[in-house]
N, C-alpha and C positions, 0 to 999 in steps of 0.2 A: 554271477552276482544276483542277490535274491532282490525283489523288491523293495524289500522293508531295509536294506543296506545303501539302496538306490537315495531312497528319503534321507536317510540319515546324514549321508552325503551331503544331500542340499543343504538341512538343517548346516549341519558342519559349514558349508561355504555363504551360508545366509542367503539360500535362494527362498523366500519362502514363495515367491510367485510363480517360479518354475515347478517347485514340489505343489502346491496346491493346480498349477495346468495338467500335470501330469497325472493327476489323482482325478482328473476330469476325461480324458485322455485317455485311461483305463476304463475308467465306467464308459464311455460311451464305445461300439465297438465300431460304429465309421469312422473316428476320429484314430483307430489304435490301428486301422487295416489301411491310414494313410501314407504314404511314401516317409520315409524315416526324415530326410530334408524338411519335409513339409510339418512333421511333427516337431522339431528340434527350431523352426523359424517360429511355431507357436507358443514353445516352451520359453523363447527369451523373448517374443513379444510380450509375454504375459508379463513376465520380469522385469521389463523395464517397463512398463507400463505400472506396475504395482512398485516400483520405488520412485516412480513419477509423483506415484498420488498421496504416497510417504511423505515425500519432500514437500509437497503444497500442504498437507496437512502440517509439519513442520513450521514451515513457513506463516501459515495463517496461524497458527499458536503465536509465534516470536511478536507475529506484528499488533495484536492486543489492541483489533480496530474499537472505537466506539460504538460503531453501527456494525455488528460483525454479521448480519445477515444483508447487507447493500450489494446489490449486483445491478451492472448496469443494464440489462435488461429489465428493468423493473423502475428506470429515470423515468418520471411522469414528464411526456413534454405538453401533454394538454391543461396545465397549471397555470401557463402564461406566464414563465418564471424568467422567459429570456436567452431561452434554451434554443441554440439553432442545430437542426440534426445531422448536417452535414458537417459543421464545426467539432459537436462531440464524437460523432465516426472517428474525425482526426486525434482525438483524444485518448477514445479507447483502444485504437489500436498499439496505444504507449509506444510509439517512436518517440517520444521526446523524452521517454524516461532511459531509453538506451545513449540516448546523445543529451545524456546530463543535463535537460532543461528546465524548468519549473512551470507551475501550473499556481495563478492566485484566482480564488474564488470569491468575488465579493457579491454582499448583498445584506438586508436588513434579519434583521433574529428568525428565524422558525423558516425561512423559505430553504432549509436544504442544504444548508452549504457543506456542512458536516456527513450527511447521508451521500453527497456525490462526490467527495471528496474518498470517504470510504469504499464505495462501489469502484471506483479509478485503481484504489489500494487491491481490492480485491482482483479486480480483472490482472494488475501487474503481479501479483501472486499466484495467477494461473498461466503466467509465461515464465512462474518460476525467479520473480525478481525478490528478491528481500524487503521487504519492508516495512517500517516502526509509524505508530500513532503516538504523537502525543501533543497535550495542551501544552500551549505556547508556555500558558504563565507558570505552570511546573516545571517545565523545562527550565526554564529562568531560575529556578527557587533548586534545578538540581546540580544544574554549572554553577552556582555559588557557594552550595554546599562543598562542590568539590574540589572550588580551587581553595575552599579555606582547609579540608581534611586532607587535601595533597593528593586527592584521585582522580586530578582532572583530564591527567593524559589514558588513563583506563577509562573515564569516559567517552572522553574523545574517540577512542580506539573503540569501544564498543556502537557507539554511533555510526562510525564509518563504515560499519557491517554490512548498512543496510542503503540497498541502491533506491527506496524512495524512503524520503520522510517526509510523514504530512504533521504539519502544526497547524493545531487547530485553536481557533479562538485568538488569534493572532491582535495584539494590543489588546486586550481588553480589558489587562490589569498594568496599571503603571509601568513603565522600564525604567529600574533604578541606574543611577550611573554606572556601578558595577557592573550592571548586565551588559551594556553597550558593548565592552573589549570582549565579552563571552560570545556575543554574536555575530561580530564582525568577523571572530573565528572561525564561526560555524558556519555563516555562509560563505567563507574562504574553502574551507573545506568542503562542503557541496557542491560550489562552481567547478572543481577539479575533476570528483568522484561520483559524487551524486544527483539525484533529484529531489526537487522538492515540492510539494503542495502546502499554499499558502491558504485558510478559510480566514474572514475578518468582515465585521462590519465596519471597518474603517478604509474610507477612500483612497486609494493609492497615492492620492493630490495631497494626503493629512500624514503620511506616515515619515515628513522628513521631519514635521513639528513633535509628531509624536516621539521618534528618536533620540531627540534634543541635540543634544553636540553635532554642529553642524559638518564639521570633518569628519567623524566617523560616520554620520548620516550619510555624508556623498557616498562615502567608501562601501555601505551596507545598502544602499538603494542603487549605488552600478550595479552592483552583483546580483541582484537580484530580479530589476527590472526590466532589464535590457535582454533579459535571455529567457521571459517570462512568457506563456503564454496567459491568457486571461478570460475568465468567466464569469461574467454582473448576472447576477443574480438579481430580478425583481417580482412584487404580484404580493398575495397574501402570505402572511403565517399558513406554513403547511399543517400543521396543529393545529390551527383553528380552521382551515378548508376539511379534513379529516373529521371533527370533532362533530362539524356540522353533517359533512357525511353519515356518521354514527346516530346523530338524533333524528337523522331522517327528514333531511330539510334538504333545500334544494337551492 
């Protein structure tokens, strides 16, 4: 079998990480005068390693962060935000997004909550977890679209895709009554399946007044707070520590 029937193979079986090793493999002549084992462990490291980085790339498409350059190596803890580092260790290493846990972020406008909230997203996207970004209050505005066009179980079912979701901006617009049975849904459905990240300037102490209906409140603040971890957020606008940054003040 000639080379060029070798490749075409791959192609044919969609290896392109193996066809691209082996094309490496040939040019180099240490690597082609290696024990044939040794070459054939290289050829499908490369392969799975190159539909690893497929998949994260995949994945970071689907999840459509806000802050899509956030990585948590780059959390400032010298901001005085409230940040303890041995606390966020236990965060990014997302064991609590494999055992379905939640994470609420609070704190005042501009300190961040949304940038660490997305760096969390991101790191769970390099262990390969699925997961969707989106504003609280749109979400709201698209479960209502759907239970009145009748696609609400196709929403539901596409939500459930993803093992984290973060909502972000959480109350910050109204909840109309309607909304209330669409979320007591949805965190019905995330205690079972999924995880969730909460961002909100609103105090955990305020969000059963914010709910309103106090039955369904109990029901939507069990599920969510009892099985919550949690991250206060305080110190300046990060926007305006930056800004000053930039004008060269100190």
């Amino acid at each position: 079998m000639s080379e060029q029937q070798v490749f075409e193979h791959f192609r044919a079986l969609r290896l392109p990480g193996m066809s691209t090793a082996l094309q490496r493999v040939l040019d180099t002549p240490d690597m082609a005068a290696m024990p044939v084992i040794d070459i054939l462990a290289f050829l499908t490291c490369e392969e799975i390693q190159y539909k690893a980085q497929k998949k994260r790339e995949r994945l970071f498409k689907a999840a459509k962060l806000k802050q899509a350059q956030a990585c948590v190596e780059n959390i400032d803890h010298l901001a005085k935000r409230g940040i303890d580092k041995g606390y966020l260790a236990t965060l990014i290493n997302c064991e609590w997004i494999t055992r379905n846990q939640f994470l609420i972020i609070t704190g005042p406008t501009g300190v961040g909550k949304s940038w660490i909230a997305c760096a969390l997203a991101n790191q769970a996207i390099k262990l390969n977890q699925p997961v969707l970004y989106k504003r609280f209050g749109l979400l709201m505005e698209e479960l209502d679209i759907a239970r009145k066009d009748g696609s609400l179980p196709r929403l539901r079912s596409y939500l459930s895709k993803f093992k984290l979701l973060v909502l972000d901006d959480w109350a910050i617009t109204p909840l109309l009554e309607r909304n209330r049975q669409d979320l007591l849904e949805l965190m019905e459905e995330r205690t079972e399946s999924g995880s969730l990240i909460i961002t909100t300037q609103l105090p955990v102490s305020k969000w059963h007044e914010y709910i309103g209906e106090p039955t369904i409140a109990d029901a939507i603040m069990d599920r969510i707070v009892h099985r919550a971890h949690r991250l206060e957020l305080h110190g300046e606008s990060m926007r305006k520590v930056y800004k000053t940054i930039g004008e060269g003040k100190s």
